[in-house]
C-alpha positions, 0 to 999 in steps of 0.5 A: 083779308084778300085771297091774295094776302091769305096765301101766308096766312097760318091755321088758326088754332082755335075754332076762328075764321080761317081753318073753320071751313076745314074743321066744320066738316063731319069728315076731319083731316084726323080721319086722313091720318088715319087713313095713312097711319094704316096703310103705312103699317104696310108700306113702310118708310113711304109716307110721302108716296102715302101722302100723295096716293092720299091727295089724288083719292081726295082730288077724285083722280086716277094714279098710275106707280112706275116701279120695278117688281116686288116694291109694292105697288100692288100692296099699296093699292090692296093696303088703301082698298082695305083701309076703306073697306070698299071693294077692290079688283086687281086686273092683270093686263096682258097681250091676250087681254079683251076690253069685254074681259075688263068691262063686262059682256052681254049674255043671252038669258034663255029663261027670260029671252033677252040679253043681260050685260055681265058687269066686268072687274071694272065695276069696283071701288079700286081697281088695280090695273097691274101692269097695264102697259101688257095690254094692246092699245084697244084694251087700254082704251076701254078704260078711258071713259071709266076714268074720265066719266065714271062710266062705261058704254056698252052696246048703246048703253051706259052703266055707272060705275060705283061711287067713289072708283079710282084706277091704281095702274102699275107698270114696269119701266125696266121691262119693255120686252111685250109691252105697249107703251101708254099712248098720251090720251091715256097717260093724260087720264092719270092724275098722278104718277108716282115712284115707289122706291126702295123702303129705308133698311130700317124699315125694310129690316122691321117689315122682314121680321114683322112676316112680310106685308103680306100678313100685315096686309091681312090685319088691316081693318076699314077706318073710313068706309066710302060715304066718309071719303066722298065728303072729305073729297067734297070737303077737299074742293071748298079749299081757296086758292088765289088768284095769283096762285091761279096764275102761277098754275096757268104760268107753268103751264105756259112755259111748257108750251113756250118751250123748245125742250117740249114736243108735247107741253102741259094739256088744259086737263094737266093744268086742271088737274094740278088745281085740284091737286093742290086744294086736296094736298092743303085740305090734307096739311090741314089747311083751307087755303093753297100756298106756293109751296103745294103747287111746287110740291105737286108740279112733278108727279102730276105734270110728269107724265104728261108732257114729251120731250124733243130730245132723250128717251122719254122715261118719266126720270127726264120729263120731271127733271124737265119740270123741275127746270120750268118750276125754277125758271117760274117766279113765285108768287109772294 
């Protein structure tokens, strides 16, 4: 069967030849559920925004939550660096911020005469950028090559950040009074931006009854640990995408950069990113192949933010209504 052709093919539900490089693994799409069942005991009435966080830590990238205060963007980070058992830090960025504060410093040892480098916050699993638009231009910078290379340079030296390491940054779109807005350099760095939104009453009601997420969040127990998250990441790129679902990425693409609407279309690492997007959201869907259906799914919160308009205020609301436009416009492949 060709990769094309294979675009509609369904799961097989026994151990047959498709599906058979997803359940081979050690590391199953089980264990995924697992992952969102227990950060969903905390986050509420979400599952999509869960699902999503889920595929950018599978598709080894970077997120960055655009939401009001109180809706959860700091508990859905704590909420996944519990469920992973892997160590986390939360940064508060703020105007007085340093890089060295994020990073790390060289002090001087007198006992043994030399400078040893102090290892930042940064030197974490997952680490929360709270409110990083509260932070000058050169503190946002440091964490450029953290989240492009997985390592940092000091004083000529390059020190490895431990393995797996994701950045969940927050910011408040309301708020603008103090703040710096992300330059495009580092918007780009950011695989996926996600909104939170306001839980269902329902759901809001049985948290308010429950204790509030904060106890809940205290319950949490390890249910993947970080050597199972790395194989379901490895597990995650052996996904197939066809040629002309290649070709559909590379056409949205394209219409951005043909566009009037767009002072700034999508970058070569947007167009990267979305394909590594979706072979992650199929694995998760429990799937070893891609279908139109996740690249339609992923185009807005992965391409949002990383395109400017001509006209309007720029707000990432008017960027995804200008994706939804281009996907409309876009043929699908068949």
């Amino acid at each position: 069967m060709s990769s094309e052709l294979s675009l509609a093919a369904p799961l097989a539900d026994d151990a047959g030849v498709r599906g058979a490089t997803v359940r081979d693994a050690g590391v199953t799409p089980a264990a995924i559920r697992r992952l969102e069942r227990s950060v969903a005991r905390v986050i509420r009435g979400k599952d999509e925004v869960i699902r999503l966080a889920v595929v950018a830590l599978l598709a080894e990238g970077h997120v960055l939550i655009e939401d009001v205060p109180g809706v959860g963007k700091t508990t859905l980070a704590q909420a996944f660096a519990k469920s992973l058992g892997l160590t986390f830090q939360r940064i508060q960025f703020t105007s007085d911020l340093l890089p060295s504060d994020i990073i790390g410093v060289s002090l001087f040892n007198q006992q043994r005469q030399e400078f040893e480098f102090v290892r930042g916050p940064l030197f974490a699993n997952v680490v929360l950028a709270d409110e990083i638009n509260r932070a000058t231009p050169k503190t946002q910078s440091a964490l450029l090559e953290a989240m492009s290379e997985g390592r940092v340079s000091v004083e000529r030296h390059r020190y490895v950040l431990p393995q797996p390491f994701v950045v969940l940054a927050t910011q408040n779109p309301v708020e603008y009074l103090g703040t710096f807005p992300l330059p495009e350099s580092q918007l780009d760095r950011f695989l996926m931006a996600l909104n939170m939104g306001y839980p269902p009453r329902d759901e809001e009601r049985a948290l308010l009854t429950s204790g509030g997420a904060v106890r809940e969040l205290e319950r949490l127990e390890p249910v993947l640990d970080g050597d199972e998250l790395m194989a379901l990441q490895a597990r995650s790129r052996q996904v197939k995408v066809a040629g002309k679902l290649v070709d559909y990425m590379l056409d949205l693409a394209a219409a951005t950069r043909r566009s009037a609407e767009f002072a700034l279309p999508v970058s070569t690492r947007g167009a990267e990113n979305l394909y590594r997007s979706v072979q992650a959201l199929a694995y998760c869907e429990g799937r070893d192949y891609a279908v139109p259906d996740d690249v339609q799914r992923l185009a807005q919160p992965v391409l949002g933010h990383r395109v400017a308009l001509k006209r309007g205020d720029g707000g990432m609301d008017e960027t995804r209504d200008a994706i939804r436009r281009v996907l409309a416009a876009t043929p699908v492949p068949l």
